[in-house]
C-alpha positions as CSV (number, residue, x, y, z in Angstrom):
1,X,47.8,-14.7,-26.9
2,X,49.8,-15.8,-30.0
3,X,52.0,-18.5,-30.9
4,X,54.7,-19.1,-32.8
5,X,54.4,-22.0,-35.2
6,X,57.7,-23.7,-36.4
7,X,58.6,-23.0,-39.8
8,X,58.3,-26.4,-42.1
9,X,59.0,-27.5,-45.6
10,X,57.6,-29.4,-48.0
11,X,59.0,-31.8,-49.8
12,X,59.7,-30.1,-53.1
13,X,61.3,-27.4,-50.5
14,X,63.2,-30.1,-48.5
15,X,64.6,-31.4,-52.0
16,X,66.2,-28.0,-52.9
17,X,67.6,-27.2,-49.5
18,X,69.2,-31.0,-49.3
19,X,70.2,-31.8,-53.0
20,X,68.1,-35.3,-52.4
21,X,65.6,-36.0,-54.8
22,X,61.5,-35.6,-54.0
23,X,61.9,-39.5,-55.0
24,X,64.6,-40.1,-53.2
25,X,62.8,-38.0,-49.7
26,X,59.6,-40.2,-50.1
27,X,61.2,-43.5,-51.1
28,X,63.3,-43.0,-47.2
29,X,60.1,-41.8,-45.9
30,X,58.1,-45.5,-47.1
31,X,61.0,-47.1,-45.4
32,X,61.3,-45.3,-42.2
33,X,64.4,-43.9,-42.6
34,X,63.0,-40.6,-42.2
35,X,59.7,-39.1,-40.7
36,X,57.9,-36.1,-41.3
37,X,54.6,-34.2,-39.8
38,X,52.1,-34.7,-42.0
39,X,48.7,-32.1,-43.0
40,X,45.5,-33.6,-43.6
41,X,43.4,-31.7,-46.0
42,X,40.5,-33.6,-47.3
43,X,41.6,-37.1,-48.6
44,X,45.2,-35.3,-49.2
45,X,48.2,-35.6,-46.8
46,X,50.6,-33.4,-47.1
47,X,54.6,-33.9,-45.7
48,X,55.9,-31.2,-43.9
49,X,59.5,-31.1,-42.9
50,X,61.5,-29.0,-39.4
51,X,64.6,-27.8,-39.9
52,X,65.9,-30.7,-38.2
53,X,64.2,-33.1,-40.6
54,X,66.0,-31.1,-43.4
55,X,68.9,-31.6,-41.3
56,X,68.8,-35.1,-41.3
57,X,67.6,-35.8,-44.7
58,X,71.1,-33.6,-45.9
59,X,73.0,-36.2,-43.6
60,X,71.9,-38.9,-45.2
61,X,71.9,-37.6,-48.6
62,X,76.0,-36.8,-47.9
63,X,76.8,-40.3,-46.4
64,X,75.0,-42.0,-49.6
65,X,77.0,-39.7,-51.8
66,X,79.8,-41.0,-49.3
67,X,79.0,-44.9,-50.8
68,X,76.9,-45.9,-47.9
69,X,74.0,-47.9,-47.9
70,X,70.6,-46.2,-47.4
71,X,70.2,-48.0,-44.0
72,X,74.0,-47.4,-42.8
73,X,74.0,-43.9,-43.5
74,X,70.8,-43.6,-42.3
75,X,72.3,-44.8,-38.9
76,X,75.2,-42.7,-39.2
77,X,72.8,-39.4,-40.0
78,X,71.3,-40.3,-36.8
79,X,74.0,-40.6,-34.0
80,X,75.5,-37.9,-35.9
81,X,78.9,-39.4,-36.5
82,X,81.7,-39.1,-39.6
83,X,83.3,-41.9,-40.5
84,X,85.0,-43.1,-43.5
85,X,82.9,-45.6,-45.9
């Protein structure tokens, strides 16, 4: 029996798809803004990104290019609404 894993990004990946720097995706990530899964290999972790991550990530990035605050378009990115800054 197989199963189908869900396809993931990493953060280089996650930067090209969302126009948000790698900086910028691990500076949120350090604040809890954003979460990722991350893959242990040795004394390296690894971020790995789902779709909706990227998602997210692309919210946020549009809300700050907006002129909102990290934190309020973080919120924003997460209830999912538009609103004017």
């Amino acid at each position: 029996m197989s199963t189908l894993r869900e396809i993931t990004y990493s953060t280089g990946e996650t930067s090209n798809l969302t126009g948000a720097s790698q900086k910028q995706i691990r500076y949120w990530l350090e604040g809890g803004h954003v979460h990722s899964d991350r893959n242990v290999c040795g004394l390296v972790a690894y971020h790995r990104f789902t779709p909706n991550q990227v998602g997210l990530i692309r919210s946020i990035k549009m809300y700050l290019d907006q002129g909102y605050t990290l934190a309020r378009a973080a919120e924003l990115a997460l209830n999912g609404k538009r609103q004017d800054p």
